[in-house]
C-alpha positions as CSV (number, residue, x, y, z in Angstrom):
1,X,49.9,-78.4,-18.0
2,X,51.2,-79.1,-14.2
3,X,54.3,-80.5,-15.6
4,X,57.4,-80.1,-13.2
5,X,55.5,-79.0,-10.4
6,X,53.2,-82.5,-10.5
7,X,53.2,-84.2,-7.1
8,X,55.3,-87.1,-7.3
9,X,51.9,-89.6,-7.4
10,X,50.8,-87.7,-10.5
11,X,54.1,-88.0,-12.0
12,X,53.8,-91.5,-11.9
13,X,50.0,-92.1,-13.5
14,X,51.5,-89.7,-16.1
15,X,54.9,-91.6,-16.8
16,X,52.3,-94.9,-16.6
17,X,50.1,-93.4,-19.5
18,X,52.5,-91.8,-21.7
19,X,54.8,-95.3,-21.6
20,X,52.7,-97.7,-21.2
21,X,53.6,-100.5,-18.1
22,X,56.5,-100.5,-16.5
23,X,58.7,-102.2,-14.1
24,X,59.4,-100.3,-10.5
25,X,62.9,-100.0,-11.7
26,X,61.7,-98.5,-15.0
27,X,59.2,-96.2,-13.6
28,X,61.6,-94.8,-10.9
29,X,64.3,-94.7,-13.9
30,X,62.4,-92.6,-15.7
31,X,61.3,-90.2,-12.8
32,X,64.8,-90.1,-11.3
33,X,63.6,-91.4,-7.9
34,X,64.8,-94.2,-5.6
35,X,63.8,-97.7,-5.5
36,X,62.2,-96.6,-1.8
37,X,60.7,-93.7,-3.5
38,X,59.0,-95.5,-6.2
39,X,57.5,-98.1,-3.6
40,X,56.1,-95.6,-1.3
41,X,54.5,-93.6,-4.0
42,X,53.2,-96.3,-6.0
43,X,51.7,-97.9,-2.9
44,X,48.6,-95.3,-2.5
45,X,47.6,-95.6,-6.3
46,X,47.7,-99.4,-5.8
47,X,45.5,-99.3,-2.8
48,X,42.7,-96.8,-4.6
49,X,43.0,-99.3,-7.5
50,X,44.5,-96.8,-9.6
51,X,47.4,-98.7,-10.5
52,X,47.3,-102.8,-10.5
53,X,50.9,-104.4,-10.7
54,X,51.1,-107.4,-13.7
55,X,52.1,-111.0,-13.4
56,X,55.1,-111.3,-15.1
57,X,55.3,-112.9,-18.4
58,X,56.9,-115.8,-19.5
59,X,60.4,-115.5,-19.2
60,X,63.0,-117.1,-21.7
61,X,66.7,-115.6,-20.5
62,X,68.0,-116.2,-17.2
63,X,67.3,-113.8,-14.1
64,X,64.3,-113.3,-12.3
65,X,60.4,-112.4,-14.1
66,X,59.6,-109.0,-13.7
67,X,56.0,-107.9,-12.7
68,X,55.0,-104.4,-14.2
69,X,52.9,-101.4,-12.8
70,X,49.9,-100.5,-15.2
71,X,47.1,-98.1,-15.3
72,X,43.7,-99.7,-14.1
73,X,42.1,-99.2,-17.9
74,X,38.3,-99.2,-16.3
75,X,39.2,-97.2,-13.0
76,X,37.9,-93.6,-14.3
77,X,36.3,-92.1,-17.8
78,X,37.4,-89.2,-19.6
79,X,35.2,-86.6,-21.9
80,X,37.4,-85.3,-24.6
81,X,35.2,-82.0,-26.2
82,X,36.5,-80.3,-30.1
83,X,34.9,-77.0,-30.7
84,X,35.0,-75.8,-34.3
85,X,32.8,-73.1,-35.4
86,X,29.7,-75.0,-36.2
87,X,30.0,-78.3,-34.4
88,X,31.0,-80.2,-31.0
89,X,32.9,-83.7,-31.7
90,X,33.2,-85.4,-28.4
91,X,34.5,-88.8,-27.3
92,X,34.4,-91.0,-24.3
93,X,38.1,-92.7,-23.5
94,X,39.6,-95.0,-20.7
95,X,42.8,-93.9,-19.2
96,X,45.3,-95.4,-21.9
97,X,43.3,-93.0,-24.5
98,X,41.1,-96.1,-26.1
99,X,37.4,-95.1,-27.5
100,X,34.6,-95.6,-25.5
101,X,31.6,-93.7,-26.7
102,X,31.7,-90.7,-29.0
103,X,29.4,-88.4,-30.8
104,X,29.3,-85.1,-32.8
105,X,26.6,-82.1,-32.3
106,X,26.0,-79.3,-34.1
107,X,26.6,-75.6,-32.6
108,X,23.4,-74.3,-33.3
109,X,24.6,-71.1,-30.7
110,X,28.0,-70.3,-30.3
111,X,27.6,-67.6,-27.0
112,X,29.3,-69.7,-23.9
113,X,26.4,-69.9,-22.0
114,X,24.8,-72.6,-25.3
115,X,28.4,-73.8,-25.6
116,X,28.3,-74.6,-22.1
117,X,25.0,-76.1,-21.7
118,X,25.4,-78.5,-24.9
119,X,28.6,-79.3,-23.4
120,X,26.5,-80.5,-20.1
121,X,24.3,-82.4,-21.3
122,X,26.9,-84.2,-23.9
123,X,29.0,-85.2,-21.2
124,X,25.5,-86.4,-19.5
125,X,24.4,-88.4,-22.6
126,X,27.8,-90.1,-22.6
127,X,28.5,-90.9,-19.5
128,X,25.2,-92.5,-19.3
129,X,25.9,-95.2,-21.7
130,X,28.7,-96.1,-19.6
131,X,26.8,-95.9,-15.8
132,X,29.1,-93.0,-14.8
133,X,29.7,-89.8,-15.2
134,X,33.4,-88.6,-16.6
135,X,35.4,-88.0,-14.0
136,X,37.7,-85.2,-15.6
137,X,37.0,-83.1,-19.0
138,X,39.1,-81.9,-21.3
139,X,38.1,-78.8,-24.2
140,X,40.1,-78.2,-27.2
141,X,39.8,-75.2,-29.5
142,X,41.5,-73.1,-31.9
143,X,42.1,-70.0,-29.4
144,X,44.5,-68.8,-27.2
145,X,44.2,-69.8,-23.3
146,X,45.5,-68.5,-20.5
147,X,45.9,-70.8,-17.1
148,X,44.3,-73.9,-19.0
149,X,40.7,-72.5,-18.2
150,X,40.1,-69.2,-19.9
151,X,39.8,-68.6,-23.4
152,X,41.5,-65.4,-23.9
153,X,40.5,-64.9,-27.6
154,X,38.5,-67.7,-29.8
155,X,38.1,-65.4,-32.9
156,X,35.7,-68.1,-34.6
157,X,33.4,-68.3,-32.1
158,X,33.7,-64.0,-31.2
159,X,35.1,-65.3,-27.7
160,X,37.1,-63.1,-25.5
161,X,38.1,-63.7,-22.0
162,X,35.6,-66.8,-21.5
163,X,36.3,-68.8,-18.2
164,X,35.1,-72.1,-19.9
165,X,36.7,-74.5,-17.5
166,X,34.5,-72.8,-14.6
167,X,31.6,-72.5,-16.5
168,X,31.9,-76.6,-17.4
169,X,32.4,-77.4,-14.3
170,X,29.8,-75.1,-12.4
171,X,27.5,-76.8,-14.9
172,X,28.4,-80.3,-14.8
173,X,29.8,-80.7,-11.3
174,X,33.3,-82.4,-12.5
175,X,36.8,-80.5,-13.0
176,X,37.8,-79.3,-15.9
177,X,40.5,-78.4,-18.4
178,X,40.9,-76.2,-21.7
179,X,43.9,-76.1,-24.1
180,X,44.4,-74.7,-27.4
181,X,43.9,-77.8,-29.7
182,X,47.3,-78.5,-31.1
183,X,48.8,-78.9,-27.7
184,X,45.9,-81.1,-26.9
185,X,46.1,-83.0,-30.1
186,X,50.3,-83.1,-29.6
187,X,49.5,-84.9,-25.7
188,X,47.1,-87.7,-28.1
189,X,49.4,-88.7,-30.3
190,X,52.0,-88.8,-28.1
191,X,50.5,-90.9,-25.4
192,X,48.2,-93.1,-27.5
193,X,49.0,-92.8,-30.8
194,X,52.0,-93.0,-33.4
195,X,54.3,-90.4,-31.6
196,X,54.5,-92.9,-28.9
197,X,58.1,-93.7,-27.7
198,X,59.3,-90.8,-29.7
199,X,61.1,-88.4,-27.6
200,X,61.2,-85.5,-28.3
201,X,57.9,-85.1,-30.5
202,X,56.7,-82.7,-32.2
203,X,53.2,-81.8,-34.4
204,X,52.6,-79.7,-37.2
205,X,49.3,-79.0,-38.1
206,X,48.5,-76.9,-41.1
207,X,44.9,-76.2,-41.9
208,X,43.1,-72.4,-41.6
209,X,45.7,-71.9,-38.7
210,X,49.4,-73.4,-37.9
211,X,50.1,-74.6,-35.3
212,X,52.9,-77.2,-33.5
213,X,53.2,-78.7,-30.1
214,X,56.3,-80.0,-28.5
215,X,56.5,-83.1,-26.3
216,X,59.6,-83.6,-24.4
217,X,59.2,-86.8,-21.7
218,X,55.7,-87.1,-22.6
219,X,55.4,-83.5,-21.0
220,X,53.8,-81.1,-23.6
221,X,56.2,-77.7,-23.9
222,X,53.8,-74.8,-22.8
223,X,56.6,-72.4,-22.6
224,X,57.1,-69.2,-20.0
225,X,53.6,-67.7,-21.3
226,X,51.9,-70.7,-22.7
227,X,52.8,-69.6,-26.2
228,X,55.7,-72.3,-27.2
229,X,54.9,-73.7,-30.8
230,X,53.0,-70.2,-31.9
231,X,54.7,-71.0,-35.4
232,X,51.6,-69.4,-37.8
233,X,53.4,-66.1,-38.2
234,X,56.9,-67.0,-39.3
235,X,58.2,-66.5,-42.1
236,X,58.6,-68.7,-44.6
237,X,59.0,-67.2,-47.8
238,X,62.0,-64.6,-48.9
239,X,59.8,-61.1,-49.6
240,X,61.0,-58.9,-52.5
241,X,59.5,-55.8,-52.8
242,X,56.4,-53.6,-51.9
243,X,53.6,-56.2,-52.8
244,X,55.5,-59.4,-50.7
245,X,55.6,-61.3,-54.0
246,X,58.4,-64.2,-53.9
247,X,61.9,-64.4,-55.3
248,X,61.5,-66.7,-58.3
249,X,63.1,-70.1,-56.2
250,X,59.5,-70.0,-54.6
251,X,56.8,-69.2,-57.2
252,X,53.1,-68.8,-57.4
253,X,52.0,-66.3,-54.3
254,X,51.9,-62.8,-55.9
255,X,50.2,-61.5,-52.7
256,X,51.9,-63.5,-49.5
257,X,49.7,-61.3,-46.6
258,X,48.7,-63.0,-43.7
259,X,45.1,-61.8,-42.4
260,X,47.0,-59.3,-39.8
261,X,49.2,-58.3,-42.7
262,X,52.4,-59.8,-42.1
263,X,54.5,-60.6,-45.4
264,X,55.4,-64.0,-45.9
265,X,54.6,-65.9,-43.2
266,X,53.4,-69.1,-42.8
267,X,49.8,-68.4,-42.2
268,X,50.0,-66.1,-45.7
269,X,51.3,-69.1,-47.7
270,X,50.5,-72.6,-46.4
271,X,47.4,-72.0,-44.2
272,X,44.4,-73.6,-45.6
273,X,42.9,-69.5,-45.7
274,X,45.9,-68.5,-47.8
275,X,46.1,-71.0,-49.9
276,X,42.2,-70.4,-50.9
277,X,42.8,-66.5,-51.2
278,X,46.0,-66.5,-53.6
279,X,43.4,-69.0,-55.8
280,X,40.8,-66.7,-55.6
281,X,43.3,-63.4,-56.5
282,X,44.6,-65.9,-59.4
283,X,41.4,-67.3,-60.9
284,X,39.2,-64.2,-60.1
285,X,36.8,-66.6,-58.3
286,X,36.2,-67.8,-54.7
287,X,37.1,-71.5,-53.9
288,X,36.7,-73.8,-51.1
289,X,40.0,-76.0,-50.1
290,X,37.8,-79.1,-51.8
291,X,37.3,-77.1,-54.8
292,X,41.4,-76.4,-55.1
293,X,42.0,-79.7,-54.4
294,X,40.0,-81.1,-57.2
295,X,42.2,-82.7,-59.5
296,X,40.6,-81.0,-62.6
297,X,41.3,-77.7,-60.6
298,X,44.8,-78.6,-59.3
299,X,46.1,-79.4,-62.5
300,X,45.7,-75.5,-63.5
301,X,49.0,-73.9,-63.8
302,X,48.3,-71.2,-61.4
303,X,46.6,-73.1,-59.0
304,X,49.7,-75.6,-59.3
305,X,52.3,-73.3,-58.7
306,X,50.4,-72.1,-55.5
307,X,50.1,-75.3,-54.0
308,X,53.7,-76.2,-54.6
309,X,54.8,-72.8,-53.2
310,X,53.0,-74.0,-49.7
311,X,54.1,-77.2,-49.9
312,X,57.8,-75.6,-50.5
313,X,56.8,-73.2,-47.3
314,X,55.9,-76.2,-45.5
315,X,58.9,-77.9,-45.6
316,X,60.6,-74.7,-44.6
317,X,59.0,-74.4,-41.6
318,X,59.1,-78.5,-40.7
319,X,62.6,-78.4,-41.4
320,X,63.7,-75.5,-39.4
321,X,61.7,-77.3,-36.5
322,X,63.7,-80.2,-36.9
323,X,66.6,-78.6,-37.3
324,X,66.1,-76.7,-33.4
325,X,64.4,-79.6,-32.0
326,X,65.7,-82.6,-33.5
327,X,62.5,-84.5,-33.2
328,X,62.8,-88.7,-33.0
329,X,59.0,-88.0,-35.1
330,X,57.9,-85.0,-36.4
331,X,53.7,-85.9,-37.5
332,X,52.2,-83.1,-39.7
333,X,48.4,-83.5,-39.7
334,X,45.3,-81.0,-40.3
335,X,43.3,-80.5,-43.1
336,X,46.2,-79.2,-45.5
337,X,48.2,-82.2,-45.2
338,X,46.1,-83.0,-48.1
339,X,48.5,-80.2,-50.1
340,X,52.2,-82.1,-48.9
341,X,50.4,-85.0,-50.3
342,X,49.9,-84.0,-53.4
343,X,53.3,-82.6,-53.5
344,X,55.7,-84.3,-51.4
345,X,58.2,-83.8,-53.6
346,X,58.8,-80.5,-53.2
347,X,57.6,-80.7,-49.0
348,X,60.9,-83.2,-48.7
349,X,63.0,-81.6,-50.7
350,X,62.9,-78.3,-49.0
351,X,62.9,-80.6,-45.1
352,X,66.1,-82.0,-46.4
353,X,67.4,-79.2,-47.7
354,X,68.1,-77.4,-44.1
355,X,69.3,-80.6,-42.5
356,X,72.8,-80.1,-41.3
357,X,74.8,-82.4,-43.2
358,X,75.9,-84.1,-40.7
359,X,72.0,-84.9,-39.2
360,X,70.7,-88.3,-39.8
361,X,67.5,-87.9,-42.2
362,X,64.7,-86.3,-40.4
363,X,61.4,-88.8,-39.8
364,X,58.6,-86.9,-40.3
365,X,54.8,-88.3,-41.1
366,X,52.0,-87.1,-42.9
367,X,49.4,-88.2,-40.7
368,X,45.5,-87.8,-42.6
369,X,42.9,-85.5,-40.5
370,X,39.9,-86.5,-38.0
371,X,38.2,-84.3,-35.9
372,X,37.1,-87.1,-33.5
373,X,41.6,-87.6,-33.3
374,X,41.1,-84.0,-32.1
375,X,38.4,-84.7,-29.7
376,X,40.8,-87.4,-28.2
377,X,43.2,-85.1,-27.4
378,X,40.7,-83.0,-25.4
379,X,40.9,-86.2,-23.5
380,X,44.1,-86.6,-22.8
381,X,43.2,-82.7,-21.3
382,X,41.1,-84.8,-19.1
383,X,43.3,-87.4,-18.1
384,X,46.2,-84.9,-17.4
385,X,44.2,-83.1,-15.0
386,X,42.6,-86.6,-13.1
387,X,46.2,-87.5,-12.9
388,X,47.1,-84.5,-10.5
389,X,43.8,-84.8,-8.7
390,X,44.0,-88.0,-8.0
391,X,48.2,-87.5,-7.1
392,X,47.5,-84.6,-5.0
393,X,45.0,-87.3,-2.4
C-alpha cells in the first residue's frame, strides 16, 4: 500500500474513510498539517465532489457548531474480488465500504488467462446494475505478492509470477490492485467494520493458512519486503525429541510437521490442514474440518485433545502478538475460529498467560467467517488505490 509516500490529497480521502467525518481541525490533527494546509488540500476534492463538507449538527454546549468534511458516499464504485481455489466471491461497495451488489462464481479454470476473463465480465455484470463501471478493483488471495500487482506464488491455484493487476486492467480498462487476503481483509475491518477506532489493530486469521495484518493509523503494516504478519511458521509449541511430539503441558499432536516440515509451528498445529492431519494420523481415517467439528466427533478423546492443543497454540501465538503490538483490538476470524470457540477456555487462558502483569487485559474478538467479508476487503484494495489516483490529480 502507498502509505507514507501518499500525496497529501490522498492522505486525506484515506484519513476520511478509515475515521469516518471529520472537522478541518480533526483532519489536519490527524495528518499533522496546518489549518492552511488542510484548506488548500481539501479544496480540490471538494470541487471534484469528492469530499462534501456537513451542516453542523445541533449544538447543546457553548461555542461555535462545527461543520465536518465527509466522503461523497455515491461519488465512485468499488469491485472487491476473493479468489479461493474453486470460486470468485465478489462485491460492489461505495466508498465508506457499504454493499452495493455482490455475487459468487465458480472457477471452472483456474489458468490466469480464465481467472482474468471471469474477473472481466464480473466486474461488467456488476457494474451494470449500478449504470457504471467500478472505478478501481481490488483482488485478494491466499498467495504471496510482490508490488501489489504480481502474484509471486498462489500455490492453490499453481500460480507463479502472474501479473494479475495488469492483466485486469488490460482486460477491463480500470486500475487495479492485488494483496494477499489478510492484509486486505485487516484494511475492511479496520475501516468499516468492528476494528474501527482501534489503533493499533491487528487480525488473526486461522483457517488452512495463518495469517495477521497490522493496522497502525488506519495504514496497513506491509513491512520492508511486504512480508509483516507472515506468522504461519512460528512456533508455537515446545518440541521434544526426534518426532516433534509436545511436552506433556500441551497434549494431543504426536506429529506437529508443518507441510514444509518445520516442527511446531503454527501452521503444524492450529491451521485448519494440521488440525485435519493429526485427526487423520489419530483415528486412521481422513476427515474434513466439518467432520472434526461434529460434536459426536469432537467429543472423542483424541480428537479432543488435538483441538485443545490448537486452541492452546492459538492463544500462544495471539498473545505474543499482543504482547509486541499491544493492540486496542486484536479480531481472530477464518474458518478455524470455529476451534477457539469450542474451546475458549483454553485459547484465553494461554492469551492471558503471556500478558505482562502489569498490561491491562488484552481485547481480543472472535469474529465468525464470510467469504463475501473477504471480498470486501478486496474492496478496500480498490478504494486505497482510487484514493491515490484521485490525490495524485
Amino acid at each position: 500500500m502507498a502509505g507514507s509516500g501518499r500525496t497529501l490529497g490522498a492522505r486525506v480521502l484515506v484519513a476520511l474513510v478509515a475515521a469516518g467525518p471529520l472537522s478541518r481541525t480533526e483532519l489536519g490533527e490527524r495528518l499533522g498539517l496546518s489549518a492552511a494546509t488542510t484548506t488548500r488540500t481539501v479544496r480540490p476534492l471538494l470541487e471534484a465532489g469528492k469530499v462534501a463538507e456537513r451542516p453542523p449538527q445541533e449544538q447543546t454546549g457553548p461555542g461555535r457548531p462545527t461543520r465536518t468534511l465527509a466522503v461523497v458516499e455515491d461519488c465512485a464504485t468499488f469491485l472487491g474480488v476473493k479468489l479461493t481455489a474453486d470460486r470468485l466471491y465478489a462485491v460492489l461497495t461505495s466508498p465508506v465500504g457499504a454493499v452495493l451488489e455482490q455475487e459468487a462464481v465458480p472457477l471452472e479454470r483456474t489458468d490466469p488467462e480464465a481467472v482474468v476473463a471471469l474477473v472481466a465480465s464480473v466486474a461488467a455484470s456488476l457494474g451494470a446494475r449500478r449504470g457504471r463501471m467500478p472505478d478501481t478493483i481490488g483482488i485478494s488471495l491466499g498467495a504471496a505478492v510482490a508490488g501489489d500487482s504480481v502474484v509471486k506464488v498462489a500455490a492453490f491455484l499453481g500460480w507463479r509470477d502472474v501479473p494479475l493487476a495488469e492483466l485486469v486492467s488490460a482486460a477491463t480498462g480500470v486500475a487495479c490492485t492485488v494483496a494477499n487476503d489478510v492484509r486486505a481483509f485487516a484494511y475492511a475491518e479496520a475501516w468499516f467494520g468492528v476494528g474501527r477506532g482501534a489503533d493499533p489493530f491487528a487480525l488473526v486469521t486461522l483457517g488452512e493458512g495463518i495469517g495477521c495484518g497490522l493496522v497502525v493509523g488506519g495504514e496497513v503494516v506491509s513491512g520492508a519486503h511486504g512480508a509483516a504478519g507472515s506468522i504461519g511458521h512460528l512456533p508455537v509449541a515446545v518440541p521434544e525429541g526426534p518426532t516433534g511430539s509436545l511436552h506433556a503441558s500441551s497434549p494431543g499432536a504426536t506429529d506437529i510437521r508443518c507441510e514444509v516440515g518445520h516442527v511446531g509451528c503454527a501452521r503444524a498445529v492450529a491451521s485448519t490442514s494440521g488440525i485435519t492431519r493429526a485427526v487423520a494420523s489419530r483415528l486412521g481415517r481422513e476427515l474434513t474440518m466439518a467432520e472434526v467439528l461434529d460434536p459426536r466427533t469432537a467429543r472423542q478423546s483424541e480428537v479432543r485433545e488435538i483441538l485443545r492443543t490448537a486452541a492452546r497454540a492459538a492463544g500462544r501465538l495471539v498473545g505474543s502478538l499482543v504482547a509486541f503490538l499491544d493492540p486496542a483490538l486484536t479480531v481472530v476470524s477464518g474458518e478455524g475460529v470455529a476451534v477457539l470457540q469450542a474451546h475458549r477456555d483454553v485459547f484465553e487462558a494461554e492469551v492471558a498467560r503471556l500478558r505482562h502483569w502489569s498490561a491491562s487485559p488484552a481485547a481480543v474478538q472472535l469474529r465468525p467467517f464470510e467469504f463475501e467479508e473477504w471480498a470486501r476487503g478486496a474492496a478496500a484494495l480498490a478504494v486505497d488505490r482510487w484514493a491515490d489516483l484521485v490525490g495524485a490529480r
